[in-house]
Residue frames as a rotation matrix with the C-alpha (Angstrom) as fourth column:
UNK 1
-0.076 0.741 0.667 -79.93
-0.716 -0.506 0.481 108.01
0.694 -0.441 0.570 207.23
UNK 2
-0.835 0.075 -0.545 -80.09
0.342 0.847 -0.407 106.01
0.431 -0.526 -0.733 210.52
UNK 3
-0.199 0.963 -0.180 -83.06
-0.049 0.174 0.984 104.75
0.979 0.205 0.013 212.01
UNK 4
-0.742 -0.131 0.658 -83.91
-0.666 0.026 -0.746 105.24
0.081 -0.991 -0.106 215.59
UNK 5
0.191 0.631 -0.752 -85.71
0.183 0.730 0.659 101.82
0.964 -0.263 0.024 217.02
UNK 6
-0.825 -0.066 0.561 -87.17
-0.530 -0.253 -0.810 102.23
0.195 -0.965 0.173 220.61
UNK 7
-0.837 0.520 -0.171 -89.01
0.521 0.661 -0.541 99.83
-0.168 -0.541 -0.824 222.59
UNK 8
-0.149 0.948 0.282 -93.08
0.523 -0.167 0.836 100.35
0.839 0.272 -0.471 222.40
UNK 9
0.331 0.540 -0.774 -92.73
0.928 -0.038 0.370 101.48
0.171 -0.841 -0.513 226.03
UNK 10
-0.541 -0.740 -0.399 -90.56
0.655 -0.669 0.352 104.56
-0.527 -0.071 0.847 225.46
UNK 11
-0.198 0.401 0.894 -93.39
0.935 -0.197 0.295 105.80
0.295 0.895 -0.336 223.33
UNK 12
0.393 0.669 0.630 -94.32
0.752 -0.629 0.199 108.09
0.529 0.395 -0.750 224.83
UNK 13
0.508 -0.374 -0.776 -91.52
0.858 0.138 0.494 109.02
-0.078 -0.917 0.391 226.59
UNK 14
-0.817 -0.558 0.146 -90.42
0.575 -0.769 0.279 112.53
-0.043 0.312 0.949 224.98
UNK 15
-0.408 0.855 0.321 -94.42
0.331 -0.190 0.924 113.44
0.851 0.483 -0.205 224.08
UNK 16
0.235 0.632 -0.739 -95.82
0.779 0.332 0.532 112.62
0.582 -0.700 -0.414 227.25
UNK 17
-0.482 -0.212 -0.850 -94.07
0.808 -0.483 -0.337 115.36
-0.339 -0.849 0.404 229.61
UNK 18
-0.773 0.370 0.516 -95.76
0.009 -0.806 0.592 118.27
0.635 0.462 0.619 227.40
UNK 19
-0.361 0.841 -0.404 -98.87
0.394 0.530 0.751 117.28
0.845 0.112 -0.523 228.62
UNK 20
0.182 0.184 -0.966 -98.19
0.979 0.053 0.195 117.97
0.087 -0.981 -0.171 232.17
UNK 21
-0.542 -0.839 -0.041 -96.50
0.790 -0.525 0.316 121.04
-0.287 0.139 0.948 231.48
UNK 22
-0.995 0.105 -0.002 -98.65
-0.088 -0.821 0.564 122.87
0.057 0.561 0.826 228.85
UNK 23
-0.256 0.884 0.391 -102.79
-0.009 0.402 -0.916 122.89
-0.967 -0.238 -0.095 228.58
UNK 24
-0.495 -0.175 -0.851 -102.31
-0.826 0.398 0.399 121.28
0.269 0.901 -0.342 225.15
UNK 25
0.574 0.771 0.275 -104.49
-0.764 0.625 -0.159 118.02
-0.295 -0.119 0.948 224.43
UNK 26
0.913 -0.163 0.373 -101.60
0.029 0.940 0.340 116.39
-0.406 -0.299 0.863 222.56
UNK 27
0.272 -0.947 -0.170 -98.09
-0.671 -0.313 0.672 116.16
-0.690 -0.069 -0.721 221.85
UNK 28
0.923 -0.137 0.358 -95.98
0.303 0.834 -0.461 114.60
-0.236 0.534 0.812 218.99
UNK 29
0.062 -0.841 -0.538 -92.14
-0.570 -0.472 0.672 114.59
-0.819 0.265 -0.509 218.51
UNK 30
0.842 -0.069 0.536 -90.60
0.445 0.650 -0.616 113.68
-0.306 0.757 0.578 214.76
UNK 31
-0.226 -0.968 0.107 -87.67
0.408 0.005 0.913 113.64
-0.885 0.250 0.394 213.04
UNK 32
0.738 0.486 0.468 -87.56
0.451 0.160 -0.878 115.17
-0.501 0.859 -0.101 209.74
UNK 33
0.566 -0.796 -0.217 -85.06
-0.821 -0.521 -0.233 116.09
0.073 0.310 -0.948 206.90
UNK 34
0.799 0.001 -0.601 -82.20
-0.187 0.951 -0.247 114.45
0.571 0.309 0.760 206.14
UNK 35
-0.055 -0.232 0.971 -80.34
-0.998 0.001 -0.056 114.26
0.012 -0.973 -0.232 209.54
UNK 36
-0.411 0.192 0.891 -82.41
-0.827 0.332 -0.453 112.00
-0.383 -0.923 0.023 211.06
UNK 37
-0.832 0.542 0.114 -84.81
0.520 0.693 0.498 111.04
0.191 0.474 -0.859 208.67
UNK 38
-0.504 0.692 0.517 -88.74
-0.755 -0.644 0.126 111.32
0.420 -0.327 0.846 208.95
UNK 39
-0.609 0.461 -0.645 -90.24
0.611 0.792 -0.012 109.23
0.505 -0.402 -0.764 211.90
UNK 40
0.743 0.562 0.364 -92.71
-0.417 -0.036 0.908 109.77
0.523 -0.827 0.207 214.78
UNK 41
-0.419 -0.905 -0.075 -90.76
-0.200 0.172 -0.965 109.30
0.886 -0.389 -0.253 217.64
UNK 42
-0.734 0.515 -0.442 -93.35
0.638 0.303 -0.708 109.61
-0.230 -0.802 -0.551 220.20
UNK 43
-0.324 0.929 0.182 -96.87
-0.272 -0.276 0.922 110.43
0.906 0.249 0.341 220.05
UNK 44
-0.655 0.617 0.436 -99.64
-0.446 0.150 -0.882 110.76
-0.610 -0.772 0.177 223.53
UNK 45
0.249 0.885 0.395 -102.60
-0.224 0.449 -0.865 109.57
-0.942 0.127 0.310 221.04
UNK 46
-0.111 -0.204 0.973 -103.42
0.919 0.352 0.179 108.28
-0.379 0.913 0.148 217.64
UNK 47
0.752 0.316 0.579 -104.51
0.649 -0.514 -0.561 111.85
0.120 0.797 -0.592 216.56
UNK 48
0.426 -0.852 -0.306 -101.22
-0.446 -0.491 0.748 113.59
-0.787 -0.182 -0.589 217.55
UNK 49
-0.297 -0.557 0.776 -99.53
0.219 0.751 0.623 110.74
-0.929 0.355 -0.101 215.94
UNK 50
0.245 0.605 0.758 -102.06
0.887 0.176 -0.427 111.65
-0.392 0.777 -0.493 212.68
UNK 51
0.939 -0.306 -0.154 -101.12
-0.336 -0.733 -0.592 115.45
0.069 0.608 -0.791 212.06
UNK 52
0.262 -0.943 -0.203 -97.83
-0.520 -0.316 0.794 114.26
-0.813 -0.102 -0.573 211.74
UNK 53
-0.447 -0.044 0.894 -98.27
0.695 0.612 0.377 111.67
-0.564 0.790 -0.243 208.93
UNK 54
0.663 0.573 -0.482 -100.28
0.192 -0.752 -0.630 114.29
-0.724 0.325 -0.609 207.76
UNK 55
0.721 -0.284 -0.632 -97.44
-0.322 -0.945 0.058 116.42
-0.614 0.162 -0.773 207.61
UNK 56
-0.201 -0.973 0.111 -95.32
-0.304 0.169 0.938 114.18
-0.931 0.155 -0.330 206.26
UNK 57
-0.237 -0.230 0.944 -96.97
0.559 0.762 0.326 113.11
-0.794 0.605 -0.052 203.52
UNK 58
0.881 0.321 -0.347 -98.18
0.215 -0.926 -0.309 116.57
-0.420 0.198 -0.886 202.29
UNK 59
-0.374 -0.922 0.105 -94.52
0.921 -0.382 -0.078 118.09
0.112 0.067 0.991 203.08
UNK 60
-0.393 -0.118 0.912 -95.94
-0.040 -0.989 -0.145 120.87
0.919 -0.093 0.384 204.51
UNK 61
0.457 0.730 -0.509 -97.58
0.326 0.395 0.859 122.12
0.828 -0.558 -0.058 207.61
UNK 62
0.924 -0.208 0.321 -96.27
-0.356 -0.776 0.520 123.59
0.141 -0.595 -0.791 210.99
UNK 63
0.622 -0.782 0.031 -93.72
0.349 0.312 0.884 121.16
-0.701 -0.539 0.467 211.69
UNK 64
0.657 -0.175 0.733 -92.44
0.747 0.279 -0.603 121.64
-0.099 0.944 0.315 208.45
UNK 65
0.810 0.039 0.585 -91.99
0.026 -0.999 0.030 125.35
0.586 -0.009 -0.810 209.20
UNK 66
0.968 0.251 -0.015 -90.70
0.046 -0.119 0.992 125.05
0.247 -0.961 -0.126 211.95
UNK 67
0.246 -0.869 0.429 -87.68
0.827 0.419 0.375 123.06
-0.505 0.262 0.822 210.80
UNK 68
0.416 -0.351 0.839 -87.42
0.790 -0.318 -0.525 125.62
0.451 0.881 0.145 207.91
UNK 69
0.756 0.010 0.655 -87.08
-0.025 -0.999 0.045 128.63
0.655 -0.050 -0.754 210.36
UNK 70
-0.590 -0.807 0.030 -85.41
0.259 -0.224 -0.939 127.61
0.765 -0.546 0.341 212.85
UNK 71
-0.863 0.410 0.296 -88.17
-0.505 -0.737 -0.450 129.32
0.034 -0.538 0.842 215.19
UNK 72
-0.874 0.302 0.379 -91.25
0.182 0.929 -0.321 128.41
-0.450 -0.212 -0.868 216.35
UNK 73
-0.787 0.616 0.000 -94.95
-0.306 -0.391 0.868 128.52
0.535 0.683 0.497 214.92
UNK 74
-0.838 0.543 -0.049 -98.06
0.252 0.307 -0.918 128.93
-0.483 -0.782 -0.394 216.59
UNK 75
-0.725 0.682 -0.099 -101.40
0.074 0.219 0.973 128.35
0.685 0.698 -0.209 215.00
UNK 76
-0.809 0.587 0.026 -104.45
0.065 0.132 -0.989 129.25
-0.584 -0.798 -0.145 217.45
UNK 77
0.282 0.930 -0.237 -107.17
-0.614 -0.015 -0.789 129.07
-0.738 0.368 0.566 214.73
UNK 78
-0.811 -0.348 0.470 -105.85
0.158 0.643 0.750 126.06
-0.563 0.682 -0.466 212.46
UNK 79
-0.100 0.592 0.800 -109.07
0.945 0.309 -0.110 126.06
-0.313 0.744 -0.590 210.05
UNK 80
0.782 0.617 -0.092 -108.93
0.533 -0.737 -0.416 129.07
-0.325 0.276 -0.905 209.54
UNK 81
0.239 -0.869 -0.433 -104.95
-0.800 -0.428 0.419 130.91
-0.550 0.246 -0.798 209.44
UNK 82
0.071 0.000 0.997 -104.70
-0.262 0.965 0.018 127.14
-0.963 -0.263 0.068 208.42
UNK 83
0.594 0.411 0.691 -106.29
0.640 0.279 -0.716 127.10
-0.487 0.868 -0.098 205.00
UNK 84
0.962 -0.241 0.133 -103.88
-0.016 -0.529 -0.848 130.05
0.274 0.814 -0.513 203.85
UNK 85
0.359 -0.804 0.475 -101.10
-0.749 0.056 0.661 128.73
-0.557 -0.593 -0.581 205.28
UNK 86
-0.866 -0.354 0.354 -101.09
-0.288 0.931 0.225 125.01
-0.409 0.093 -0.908 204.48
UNK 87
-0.484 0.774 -0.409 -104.00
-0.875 -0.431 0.221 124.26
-0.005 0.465 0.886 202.33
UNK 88
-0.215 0.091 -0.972 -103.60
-0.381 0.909 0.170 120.85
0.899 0.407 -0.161 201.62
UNK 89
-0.601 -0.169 -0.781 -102.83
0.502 0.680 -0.533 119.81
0.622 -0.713 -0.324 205.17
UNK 90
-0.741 0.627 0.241 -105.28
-0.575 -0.407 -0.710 122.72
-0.347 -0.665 0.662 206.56
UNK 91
0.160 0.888 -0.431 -108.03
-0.976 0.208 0.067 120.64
0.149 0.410 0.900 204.58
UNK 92
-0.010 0.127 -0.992 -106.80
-0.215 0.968 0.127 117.03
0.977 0.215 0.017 205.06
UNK 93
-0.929 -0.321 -0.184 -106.85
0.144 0.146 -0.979 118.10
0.341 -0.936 -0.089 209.17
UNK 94
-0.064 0.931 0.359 -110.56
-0.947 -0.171 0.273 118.55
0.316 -0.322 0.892 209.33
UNK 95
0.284 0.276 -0.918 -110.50
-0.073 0.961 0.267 114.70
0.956 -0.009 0.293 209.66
UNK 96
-0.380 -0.601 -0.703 -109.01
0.587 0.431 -0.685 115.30
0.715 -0.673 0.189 213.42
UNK 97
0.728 0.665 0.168 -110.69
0.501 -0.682 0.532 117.20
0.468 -0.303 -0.830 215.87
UNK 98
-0.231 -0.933 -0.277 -108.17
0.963 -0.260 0.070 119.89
-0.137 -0.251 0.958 216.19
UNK 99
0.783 0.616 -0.088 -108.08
0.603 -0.786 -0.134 123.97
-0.152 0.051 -0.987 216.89
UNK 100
0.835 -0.550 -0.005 -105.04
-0.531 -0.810 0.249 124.94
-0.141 -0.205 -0.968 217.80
UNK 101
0.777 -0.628 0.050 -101.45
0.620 0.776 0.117 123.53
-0.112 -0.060 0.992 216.88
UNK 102
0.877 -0.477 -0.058 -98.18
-0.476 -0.879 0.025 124.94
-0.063 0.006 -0.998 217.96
UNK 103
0.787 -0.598 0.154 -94.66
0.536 0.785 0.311 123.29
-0.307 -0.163 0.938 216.97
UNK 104
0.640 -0.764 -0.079 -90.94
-0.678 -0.610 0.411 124.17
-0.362 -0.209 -0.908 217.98
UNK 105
0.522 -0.688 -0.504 -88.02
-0.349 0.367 -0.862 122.88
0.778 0.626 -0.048 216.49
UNK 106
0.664 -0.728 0.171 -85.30
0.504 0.605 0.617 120.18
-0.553 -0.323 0.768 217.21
UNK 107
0.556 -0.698 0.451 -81.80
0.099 -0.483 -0.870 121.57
0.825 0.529 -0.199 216.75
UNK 108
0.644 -0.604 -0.470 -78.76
0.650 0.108 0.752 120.90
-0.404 -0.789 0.463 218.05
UNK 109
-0.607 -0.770 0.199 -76.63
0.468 -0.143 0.872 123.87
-0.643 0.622 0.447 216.38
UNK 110
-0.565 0.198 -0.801 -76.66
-0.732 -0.569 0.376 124.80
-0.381 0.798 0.466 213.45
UNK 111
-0.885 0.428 -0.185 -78.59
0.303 0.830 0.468 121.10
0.354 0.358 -0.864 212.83
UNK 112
-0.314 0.947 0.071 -82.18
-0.874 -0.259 -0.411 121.17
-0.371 -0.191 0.909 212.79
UNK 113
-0.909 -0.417 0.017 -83.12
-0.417 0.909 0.018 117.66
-0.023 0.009 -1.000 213.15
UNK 114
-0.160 0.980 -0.117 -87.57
0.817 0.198 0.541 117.86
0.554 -0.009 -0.833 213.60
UNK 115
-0.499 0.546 0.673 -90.29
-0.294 -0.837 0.461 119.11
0.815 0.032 0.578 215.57
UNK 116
-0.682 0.684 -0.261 -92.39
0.572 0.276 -0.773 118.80
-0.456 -0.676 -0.579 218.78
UNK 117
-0.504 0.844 0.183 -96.37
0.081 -0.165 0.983 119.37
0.860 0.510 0.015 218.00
UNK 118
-0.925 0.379 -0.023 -98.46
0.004 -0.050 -0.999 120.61
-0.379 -0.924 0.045 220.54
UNK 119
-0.657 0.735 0.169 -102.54
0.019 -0.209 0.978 120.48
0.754 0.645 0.123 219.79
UNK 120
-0.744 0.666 0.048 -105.39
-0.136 -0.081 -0.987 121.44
-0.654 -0.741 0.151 221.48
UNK 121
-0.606 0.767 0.211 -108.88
0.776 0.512 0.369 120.35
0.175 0.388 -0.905 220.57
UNK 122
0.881 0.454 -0.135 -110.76
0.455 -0.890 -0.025 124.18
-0.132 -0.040 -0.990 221.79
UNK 123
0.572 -0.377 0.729 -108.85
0.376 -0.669 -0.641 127.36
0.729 0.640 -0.241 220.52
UNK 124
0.888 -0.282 -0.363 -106.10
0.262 -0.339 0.904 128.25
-0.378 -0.897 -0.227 222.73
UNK 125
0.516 -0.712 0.477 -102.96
-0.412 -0.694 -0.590 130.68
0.751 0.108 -0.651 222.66
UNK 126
0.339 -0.763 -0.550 -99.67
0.910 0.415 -0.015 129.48
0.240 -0.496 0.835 224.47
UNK 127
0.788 -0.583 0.199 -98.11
-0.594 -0.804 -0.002 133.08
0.161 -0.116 -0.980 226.48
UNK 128
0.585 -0.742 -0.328 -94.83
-0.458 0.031 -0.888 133.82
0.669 0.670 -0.322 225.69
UNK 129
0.208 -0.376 0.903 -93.67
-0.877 0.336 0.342 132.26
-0.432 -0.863 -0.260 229.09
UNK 130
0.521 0.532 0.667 -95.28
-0.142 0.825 -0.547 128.83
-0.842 0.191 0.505 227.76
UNK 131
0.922 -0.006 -0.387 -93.59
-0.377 -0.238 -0.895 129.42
-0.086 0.971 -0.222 224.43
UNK 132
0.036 -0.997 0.066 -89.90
-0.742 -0.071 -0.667 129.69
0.669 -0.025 -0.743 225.56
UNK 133
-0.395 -0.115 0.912 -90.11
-0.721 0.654 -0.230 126.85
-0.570 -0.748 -0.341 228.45
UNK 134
0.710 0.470 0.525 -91.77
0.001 0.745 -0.667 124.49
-0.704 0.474 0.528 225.39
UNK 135
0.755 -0.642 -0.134 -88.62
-0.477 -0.396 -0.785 125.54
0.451 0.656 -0.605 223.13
UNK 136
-0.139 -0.939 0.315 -86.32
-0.949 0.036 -0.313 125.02
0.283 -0.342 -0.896 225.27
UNK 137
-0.099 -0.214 0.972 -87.51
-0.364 0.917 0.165 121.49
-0.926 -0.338 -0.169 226.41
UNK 138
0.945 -0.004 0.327 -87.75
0.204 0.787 -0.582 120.31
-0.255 0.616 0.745 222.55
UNK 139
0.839 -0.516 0.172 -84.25
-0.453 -0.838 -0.303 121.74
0.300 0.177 -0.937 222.66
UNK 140
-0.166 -0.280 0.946 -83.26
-0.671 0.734 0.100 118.95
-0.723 -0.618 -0.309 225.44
UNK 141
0.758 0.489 0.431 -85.23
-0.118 0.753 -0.647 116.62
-0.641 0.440 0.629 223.39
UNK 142
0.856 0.338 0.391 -83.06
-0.343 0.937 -0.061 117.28
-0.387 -0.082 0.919 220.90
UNK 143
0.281 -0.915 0.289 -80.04
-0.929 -0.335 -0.159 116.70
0.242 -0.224 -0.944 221.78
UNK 144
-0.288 0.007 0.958 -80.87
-0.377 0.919 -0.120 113.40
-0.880 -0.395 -0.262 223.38
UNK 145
0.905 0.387 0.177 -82.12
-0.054 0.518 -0.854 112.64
-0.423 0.763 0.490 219.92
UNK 146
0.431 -0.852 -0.296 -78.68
-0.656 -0.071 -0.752 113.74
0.620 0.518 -0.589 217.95
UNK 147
-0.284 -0.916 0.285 -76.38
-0.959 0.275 -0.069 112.19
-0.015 -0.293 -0.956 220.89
UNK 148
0.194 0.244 0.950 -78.43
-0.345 0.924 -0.166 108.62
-0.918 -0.296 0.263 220.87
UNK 149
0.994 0.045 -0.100 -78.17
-0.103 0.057 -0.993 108.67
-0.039 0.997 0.061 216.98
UNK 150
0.255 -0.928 -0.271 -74.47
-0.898 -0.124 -0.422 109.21
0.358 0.351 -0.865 217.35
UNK 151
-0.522 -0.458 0.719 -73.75
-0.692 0.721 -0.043 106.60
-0.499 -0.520 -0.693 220.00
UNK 152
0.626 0.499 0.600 -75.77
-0.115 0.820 -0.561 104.39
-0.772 0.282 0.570 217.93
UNK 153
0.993 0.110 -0.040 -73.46
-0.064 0.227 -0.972 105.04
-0.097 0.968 0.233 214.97
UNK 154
0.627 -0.738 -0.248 -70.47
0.734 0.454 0.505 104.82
-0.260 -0.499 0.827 216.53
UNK 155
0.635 -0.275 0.721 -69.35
0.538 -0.512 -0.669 108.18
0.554 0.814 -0.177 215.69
UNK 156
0.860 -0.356 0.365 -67.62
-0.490 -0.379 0.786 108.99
-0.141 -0.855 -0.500 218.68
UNK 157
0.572 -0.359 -0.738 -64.53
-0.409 0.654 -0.636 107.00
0.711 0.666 0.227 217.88
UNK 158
0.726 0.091 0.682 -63.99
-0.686 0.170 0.708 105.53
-0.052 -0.981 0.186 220.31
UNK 159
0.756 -0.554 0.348 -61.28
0.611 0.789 -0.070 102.87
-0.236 0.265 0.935 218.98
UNK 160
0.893 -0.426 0.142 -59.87
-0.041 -0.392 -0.919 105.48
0.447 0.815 -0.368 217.13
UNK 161
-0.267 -0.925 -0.271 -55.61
0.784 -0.045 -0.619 106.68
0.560 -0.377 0.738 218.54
UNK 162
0.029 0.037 -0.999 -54.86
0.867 -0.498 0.007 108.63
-0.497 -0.866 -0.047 221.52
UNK 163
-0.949 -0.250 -0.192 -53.68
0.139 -0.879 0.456 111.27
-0.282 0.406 0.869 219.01
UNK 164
-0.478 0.803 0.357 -57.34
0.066 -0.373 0.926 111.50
0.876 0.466 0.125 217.49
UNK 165
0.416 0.575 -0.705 -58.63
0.864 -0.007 0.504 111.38
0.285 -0.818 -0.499 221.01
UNK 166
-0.243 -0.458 -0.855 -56.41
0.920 -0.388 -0.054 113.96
-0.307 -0.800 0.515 221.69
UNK 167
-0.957 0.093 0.274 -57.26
0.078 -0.829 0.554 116.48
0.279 0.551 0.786 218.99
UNK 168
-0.017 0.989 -0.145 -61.28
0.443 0.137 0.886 115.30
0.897 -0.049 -0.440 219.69
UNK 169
0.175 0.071 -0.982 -60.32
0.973 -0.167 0.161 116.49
-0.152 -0.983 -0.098 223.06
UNK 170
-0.810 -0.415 -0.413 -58.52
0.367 -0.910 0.195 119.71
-0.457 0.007 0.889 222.19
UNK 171
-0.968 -0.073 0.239 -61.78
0.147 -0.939 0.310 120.64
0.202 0.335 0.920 220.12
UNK 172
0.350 0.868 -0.352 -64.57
0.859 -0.148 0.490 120.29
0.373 -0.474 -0.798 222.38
UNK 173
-0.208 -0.574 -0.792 -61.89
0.881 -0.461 0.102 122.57
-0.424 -0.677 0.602 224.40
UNK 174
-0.963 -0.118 0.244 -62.13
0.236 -0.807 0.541 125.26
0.133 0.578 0.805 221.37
UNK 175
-0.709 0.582 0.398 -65.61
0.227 -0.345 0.911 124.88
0.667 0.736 0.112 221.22
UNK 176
-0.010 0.198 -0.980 -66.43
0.999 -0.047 -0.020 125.09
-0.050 -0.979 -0.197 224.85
UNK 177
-0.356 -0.004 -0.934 -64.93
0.555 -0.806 -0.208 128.48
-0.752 -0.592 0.289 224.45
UNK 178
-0.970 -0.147 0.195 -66.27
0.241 -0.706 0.666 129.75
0.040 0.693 0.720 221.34
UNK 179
-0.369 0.929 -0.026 -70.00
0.482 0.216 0.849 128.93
0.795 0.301 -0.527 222.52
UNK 180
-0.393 0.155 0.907 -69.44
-0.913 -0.185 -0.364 129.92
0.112 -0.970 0.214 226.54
UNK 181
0.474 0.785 -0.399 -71.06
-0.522 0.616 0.590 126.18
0.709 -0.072 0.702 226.66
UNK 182
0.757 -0.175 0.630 -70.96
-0.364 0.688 0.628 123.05
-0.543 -0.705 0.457 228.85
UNK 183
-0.875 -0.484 0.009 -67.51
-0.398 0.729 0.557 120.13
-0.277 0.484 -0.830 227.74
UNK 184
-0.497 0.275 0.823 -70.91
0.230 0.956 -0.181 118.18
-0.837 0.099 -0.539 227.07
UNK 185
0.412 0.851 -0.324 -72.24
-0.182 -0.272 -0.945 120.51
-0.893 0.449 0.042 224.92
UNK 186
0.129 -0.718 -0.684 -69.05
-0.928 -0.331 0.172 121.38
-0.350 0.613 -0.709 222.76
UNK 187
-0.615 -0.703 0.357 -68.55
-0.556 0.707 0.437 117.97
-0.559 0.070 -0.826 222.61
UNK 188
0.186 0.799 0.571 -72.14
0.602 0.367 -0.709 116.90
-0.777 0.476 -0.413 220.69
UNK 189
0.789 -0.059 -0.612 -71.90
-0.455 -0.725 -0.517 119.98
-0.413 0.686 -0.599 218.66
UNK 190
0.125 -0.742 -0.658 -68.98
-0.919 -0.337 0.205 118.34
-0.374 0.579 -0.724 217.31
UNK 191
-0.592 0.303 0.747 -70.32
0.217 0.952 -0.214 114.93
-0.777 0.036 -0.629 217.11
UNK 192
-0.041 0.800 -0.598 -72.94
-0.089 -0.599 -0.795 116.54
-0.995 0.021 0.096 215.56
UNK 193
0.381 -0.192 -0.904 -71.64
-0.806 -0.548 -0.223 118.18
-0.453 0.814 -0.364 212.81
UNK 194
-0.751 -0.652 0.104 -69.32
-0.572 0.721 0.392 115.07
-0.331 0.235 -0.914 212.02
UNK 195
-0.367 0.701 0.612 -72.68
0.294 0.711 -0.638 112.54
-0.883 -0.054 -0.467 212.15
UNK 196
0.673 0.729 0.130 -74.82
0.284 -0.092 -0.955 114.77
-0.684 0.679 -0.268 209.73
UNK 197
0.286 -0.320 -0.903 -71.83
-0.939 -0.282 -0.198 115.48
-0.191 0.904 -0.381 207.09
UNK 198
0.993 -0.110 0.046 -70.77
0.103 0.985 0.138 111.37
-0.060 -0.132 0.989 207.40
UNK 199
0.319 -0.948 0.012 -67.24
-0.219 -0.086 -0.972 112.20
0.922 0.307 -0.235 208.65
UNK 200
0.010 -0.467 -0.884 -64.99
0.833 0.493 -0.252 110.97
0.553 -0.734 0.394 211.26
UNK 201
0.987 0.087 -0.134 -65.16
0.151 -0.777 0.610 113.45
-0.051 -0.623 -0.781 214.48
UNK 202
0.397 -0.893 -0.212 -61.62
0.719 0.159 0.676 112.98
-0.570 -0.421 0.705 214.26
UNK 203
-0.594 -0.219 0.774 -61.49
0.749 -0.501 0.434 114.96
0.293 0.837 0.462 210.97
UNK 204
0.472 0.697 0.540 -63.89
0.490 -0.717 0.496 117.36
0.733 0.031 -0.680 212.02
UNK 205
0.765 -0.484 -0.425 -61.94
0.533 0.105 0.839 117.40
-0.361 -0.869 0.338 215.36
UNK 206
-0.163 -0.986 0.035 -58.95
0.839 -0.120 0.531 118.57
-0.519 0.116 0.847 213.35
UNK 207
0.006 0.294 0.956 -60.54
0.680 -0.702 0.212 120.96
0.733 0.648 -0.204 211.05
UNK 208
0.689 0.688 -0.227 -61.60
0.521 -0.253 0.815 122.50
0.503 -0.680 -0.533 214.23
UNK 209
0.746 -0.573 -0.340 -57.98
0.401 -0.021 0.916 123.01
-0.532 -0.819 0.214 216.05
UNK 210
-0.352 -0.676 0.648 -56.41
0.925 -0.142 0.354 123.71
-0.147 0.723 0.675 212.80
UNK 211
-0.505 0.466 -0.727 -59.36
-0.033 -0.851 -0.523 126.81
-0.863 -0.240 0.445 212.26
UNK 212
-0.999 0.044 0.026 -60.70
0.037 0.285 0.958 125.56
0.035 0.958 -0.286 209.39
UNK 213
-0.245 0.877 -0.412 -64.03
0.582 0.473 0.662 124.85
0.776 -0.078 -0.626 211.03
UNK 214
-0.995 -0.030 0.100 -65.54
-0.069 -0.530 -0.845 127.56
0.078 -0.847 0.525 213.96
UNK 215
-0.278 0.950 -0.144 -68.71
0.705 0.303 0.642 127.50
0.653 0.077 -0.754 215.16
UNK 216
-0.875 -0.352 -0.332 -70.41
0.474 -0.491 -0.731 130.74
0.094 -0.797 0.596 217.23
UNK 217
-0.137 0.909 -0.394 -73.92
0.924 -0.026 -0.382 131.81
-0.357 -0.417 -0.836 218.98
UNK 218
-0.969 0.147 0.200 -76.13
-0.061 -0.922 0.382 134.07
0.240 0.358 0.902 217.43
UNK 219
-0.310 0.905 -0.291 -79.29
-0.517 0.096 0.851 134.76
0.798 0.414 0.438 218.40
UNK 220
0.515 0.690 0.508 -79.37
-0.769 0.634 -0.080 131.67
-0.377 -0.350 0.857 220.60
UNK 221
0.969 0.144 0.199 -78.28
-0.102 0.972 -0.210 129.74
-0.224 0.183 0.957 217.89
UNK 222
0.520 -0.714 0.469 -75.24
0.315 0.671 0.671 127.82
-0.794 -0.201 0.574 216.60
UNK 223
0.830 0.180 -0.528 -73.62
-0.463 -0.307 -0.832 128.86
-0.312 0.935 -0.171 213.46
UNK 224
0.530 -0.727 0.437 -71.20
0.575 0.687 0.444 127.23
-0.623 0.016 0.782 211.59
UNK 225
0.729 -0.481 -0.487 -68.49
-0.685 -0.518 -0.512 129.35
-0.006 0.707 -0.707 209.60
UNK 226
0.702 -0.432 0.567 -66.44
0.442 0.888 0.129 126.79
-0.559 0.159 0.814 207.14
């Protein structure tokens, strides 16, 4: 599991654009699972920052969901849909002054890596505009989470031989076309996958060009067929 350390000033530097964006009171991204780990990554306040410890120390709660589905979850009466949802964590959130809480998965792929938290102190509903344009930026998010994690772990081999560069090349190339994606996507998506199984990209790289390994949108999402 690798730890992501960021300066105190970066705090709020994933959290903070929600704000402007959504009429949400506060915002909280985390890691969770075993990807990443489970951190806070960025929090706007201390009580954002609180339903996530919440959630984490429960193990339940929206983010939780979120991760599990794959999809987001939108709570516009927390004390109430709350208590038969999440009991524990609908009862240990009275301590926060909170109404509403809506949170979308991280996932790069078929990886699912956390959550963004949105909360709103008065009862409010997110339309479905608001919904998909709050998806799709913890989507960005995280990506920039998975590809800093790699380049922190050096999984990009970058030393490695021209021949593993070359195959690492040939299967962004495959996966470019099996997704319809960007070279930058194809090329995380296979970082990716390498990072969270602890294998060389080269080997994954080869699985890939050999057919051993395919990967192909459904839905939206990523799938992996081994």
């Amino acid at each position: 599991m690798l730890v992501l350390e960021r300066p105190g000033v970066e705090r709020e530097r994933f959290s903070a654009p929600f704000l402007k964006v959504f009429p949400v009171t506060g915002a909280s991204v985390s890691t969770l699972g075993d990807v990443l780990g489970s951190e806070i990554v960025s929090a706007t306040d201390v009580d954002a920052e609180r339903l996530d410890e919440l959630q984490f120390d429960l193990g339940e709660g929206p983010c939780w969901d979120a991760l599990r589905l794959g999809g987001p979850v939108a709570v516009p009466d927390l004390p109430v849909e709350g208590r038969r949802r999440w009991p524990a964590f609908a009862e240990a959130a009275r301590t926060v002054p909170v109404a509403s809480i809506f949170a979308f998965p991280l996932a790069v792929g078929s990886l699912r890596l956390g959550a963004v938290d949105l909360y709103t102190q008065e009862r409010t509903e997110l339309t479905p505009d608001q919904a998909r344009q709050a998806a799709t930026m913890a989507r960005v998010i995280g990506r920039h989470l998975l590809q800093e994690a790699v380049d922190t772990a050096g999984a990009t081999d970058a030393a490695g031989s021209r021949y593993s560069r070359r195959v690492v090349h040939q299967a962004t190339g495959i996966v470019l076309a099996q997704l319809d994606t960007t070279a930058e996507e194809a090329s995380l998506v296979v970082q990716g996958h390498a990072f969270a199984r602890n294998r060389p990209v080269s080997d994954v790289a080869a699985d890939v060009v050999a057919g051993r390994l395919h990967f192909r949108r459904v839905d939206g999402d990523i799938e992996v067929i081994e």
